[in-house]
Backbone as a ProteinNet text record, in pm:
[ID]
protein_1_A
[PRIMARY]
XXXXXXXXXXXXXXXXXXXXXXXXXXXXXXXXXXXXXXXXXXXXXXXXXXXXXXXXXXXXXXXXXXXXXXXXXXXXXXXXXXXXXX
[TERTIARY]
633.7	671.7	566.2	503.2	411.5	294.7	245.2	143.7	183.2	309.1	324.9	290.8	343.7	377.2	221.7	137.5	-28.4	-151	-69.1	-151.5	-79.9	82.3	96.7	13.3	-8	-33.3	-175.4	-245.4	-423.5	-417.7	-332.1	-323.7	-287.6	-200.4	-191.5	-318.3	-397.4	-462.2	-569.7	-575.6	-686.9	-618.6	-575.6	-566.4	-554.3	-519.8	-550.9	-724.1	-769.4	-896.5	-1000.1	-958.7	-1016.6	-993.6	-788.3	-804	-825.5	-900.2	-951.3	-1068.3	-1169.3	-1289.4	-1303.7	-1211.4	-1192.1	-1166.1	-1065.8	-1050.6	-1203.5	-1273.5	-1370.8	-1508.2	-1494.4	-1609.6	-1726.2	-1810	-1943.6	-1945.7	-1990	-2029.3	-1923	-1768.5	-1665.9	-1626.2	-1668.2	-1646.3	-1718.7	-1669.7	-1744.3	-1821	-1930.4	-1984.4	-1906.6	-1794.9	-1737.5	-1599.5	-1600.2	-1465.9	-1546.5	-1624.8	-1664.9	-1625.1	-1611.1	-1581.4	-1415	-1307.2	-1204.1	-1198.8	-1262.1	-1280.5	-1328.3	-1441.5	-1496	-1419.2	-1336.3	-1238.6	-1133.3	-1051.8	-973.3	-1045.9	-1177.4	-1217.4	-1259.7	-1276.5	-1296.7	-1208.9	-1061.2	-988	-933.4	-976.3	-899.4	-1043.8	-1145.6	-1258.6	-1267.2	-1360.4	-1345.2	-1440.7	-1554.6	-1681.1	-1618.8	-1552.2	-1508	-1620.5	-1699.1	-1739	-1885.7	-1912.8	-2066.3	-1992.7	-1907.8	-1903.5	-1876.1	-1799.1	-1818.4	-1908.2	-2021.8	-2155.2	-2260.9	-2232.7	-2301.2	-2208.6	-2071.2	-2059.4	-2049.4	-2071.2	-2088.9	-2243.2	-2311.6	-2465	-2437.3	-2407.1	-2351	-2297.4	-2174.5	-2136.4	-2185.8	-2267.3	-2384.3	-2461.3	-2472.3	-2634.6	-2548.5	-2409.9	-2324.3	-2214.5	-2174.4	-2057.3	-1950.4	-1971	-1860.6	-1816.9	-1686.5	-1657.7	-1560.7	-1574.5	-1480.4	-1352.3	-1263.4	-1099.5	-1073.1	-976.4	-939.2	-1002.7	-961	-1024	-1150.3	-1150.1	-1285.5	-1273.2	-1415.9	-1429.4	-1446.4	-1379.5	-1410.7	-1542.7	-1671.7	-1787.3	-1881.6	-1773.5	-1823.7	-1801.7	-1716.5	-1682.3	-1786.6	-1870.5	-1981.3	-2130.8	-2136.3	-2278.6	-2396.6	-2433.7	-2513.6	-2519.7	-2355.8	-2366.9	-2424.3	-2448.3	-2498.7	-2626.1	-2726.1	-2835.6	-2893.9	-2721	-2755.3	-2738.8	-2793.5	-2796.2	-2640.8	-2584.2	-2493.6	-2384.6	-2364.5	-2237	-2092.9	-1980.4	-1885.1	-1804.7
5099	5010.2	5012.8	5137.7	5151.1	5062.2	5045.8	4959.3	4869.2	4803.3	4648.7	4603.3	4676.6	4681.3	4639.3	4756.2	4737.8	4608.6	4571.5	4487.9	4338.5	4332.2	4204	4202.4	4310	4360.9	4299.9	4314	4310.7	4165	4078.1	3969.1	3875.8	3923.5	3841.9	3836.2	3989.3	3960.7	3902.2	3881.4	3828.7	3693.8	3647.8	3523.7	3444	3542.1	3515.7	3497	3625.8	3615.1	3458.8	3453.8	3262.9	3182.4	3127.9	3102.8	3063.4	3160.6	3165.5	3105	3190.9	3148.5	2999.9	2895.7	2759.4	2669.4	2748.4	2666.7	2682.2	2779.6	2804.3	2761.8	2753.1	2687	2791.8	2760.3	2819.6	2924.9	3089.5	3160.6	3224.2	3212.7	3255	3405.4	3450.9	3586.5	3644.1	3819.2	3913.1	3945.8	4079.1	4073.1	4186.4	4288.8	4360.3	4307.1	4146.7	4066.6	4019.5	4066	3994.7	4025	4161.2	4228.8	4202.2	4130.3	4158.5	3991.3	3893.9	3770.6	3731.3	3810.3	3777.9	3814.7	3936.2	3998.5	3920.4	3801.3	3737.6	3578.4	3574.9	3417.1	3485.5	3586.1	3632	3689.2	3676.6	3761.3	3712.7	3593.5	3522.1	3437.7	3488.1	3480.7	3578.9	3500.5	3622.8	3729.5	3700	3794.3	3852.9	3963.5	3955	3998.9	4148.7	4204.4	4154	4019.9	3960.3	3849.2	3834	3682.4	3782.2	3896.9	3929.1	3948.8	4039.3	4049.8	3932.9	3846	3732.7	3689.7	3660.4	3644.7	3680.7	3839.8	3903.1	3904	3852.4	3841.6	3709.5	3571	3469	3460.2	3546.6	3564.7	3653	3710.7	3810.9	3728.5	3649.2	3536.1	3404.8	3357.5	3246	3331.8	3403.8	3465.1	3373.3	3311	3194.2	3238.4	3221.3	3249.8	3091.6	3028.4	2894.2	2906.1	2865.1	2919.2	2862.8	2964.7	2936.7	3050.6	3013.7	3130.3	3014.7	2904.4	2815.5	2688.6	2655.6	2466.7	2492	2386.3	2396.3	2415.8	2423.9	2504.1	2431.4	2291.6	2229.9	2298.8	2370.5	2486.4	2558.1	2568.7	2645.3	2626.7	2554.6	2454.7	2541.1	2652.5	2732.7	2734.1	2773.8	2819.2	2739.5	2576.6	2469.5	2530	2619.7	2643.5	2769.4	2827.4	3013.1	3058.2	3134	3185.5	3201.3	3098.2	3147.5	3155	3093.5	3128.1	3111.3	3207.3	3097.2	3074.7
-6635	-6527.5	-6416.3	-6409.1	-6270.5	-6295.9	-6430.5	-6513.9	-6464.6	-6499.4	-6469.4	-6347.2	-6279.6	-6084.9	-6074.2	-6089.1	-6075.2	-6078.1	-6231.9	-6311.8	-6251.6	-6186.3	-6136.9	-5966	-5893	-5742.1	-5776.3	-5889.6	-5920.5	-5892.6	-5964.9	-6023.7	-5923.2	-5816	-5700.1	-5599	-5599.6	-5485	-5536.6	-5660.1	-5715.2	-5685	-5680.1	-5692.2	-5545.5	-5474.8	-5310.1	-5259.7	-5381.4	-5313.9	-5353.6	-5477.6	-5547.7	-5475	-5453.9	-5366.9	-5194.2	-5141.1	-5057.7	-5052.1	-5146.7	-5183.3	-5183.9	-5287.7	-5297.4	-5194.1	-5110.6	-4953.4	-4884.1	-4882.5	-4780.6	-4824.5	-5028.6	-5054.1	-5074	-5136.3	-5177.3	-5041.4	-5058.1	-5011	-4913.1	-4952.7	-4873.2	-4916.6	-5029.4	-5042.3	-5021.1	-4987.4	-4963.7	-5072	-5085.1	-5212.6	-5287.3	-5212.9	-5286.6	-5287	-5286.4	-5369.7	-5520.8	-5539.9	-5686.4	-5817.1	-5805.9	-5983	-5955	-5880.9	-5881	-5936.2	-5837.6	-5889.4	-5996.2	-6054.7	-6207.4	-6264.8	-6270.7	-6353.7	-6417.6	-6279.8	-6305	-6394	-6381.1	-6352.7	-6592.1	-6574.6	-6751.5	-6817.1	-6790	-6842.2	-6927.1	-6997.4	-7121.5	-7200.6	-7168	-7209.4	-7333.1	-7463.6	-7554.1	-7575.8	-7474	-7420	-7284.3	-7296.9	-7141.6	-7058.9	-7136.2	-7076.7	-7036.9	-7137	-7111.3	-6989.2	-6979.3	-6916.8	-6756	-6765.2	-6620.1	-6553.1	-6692.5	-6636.5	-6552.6	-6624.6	-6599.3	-6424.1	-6451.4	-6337.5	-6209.3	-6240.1	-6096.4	-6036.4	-6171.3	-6105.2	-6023.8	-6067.6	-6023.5	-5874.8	-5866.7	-5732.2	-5646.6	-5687.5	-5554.3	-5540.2	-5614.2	-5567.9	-5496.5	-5524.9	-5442.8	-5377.6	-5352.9	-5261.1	-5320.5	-5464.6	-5456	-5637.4	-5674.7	-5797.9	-5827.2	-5916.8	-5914.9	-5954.2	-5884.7	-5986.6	-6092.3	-6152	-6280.3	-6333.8	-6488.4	-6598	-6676.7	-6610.3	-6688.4	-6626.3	-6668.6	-6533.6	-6369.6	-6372.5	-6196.6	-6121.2	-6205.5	-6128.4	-5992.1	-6040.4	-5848.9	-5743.6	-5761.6	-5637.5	-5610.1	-5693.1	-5650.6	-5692.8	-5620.4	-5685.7	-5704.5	-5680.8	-5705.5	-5885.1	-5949	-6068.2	-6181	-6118.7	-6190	-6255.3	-6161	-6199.9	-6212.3	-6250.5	-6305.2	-6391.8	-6484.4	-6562.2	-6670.1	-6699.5	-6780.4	-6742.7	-6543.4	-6506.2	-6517.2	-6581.6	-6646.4	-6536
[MASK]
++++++++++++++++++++++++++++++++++++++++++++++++++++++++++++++++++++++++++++++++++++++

């Protein structure tokens, strides 16, 4: 049960922190909101651990992660021209 509690607590603030990020637009997160935002933005990805990689390089270089678990990457127009960003 304490698992569950955790993993729904992760899942909300993750999802506060996107959207936030989305209201405020390219460069609204901090840079130690990123592995919580990539986490959520790859977690139904079937590379998890390449696609986070990629996207935490992504969001240290845009402060911006796009919501959702895929699409959306107008939110962050940087990722148009990075390396792989999902």
């Amino acid at each position: 049960m304490s698992k569950l509690f955790c993993v729904t607590l992760l899942m909300f603030v993750t999802a506060f922190l996107i959207q936030n990020a989305s209201a405020g637009g390219e460069g609204s997160l901090q840079p130690n909101d990123c592995n919580a935002a990539c986490d959520f933005r790859c977690s139904k990805n079937e590379y998890k651990e390449e696609c986070s990689s990629y996207c935490n390089i992504c969001c240290e270089k845009c402060l911006c992660v796009p919501s959702g678990t895929s699409g959306n990457k107008e939110e962050c127009p940087c990722y148009n021209g990075g390396p792989d960003c999902p």
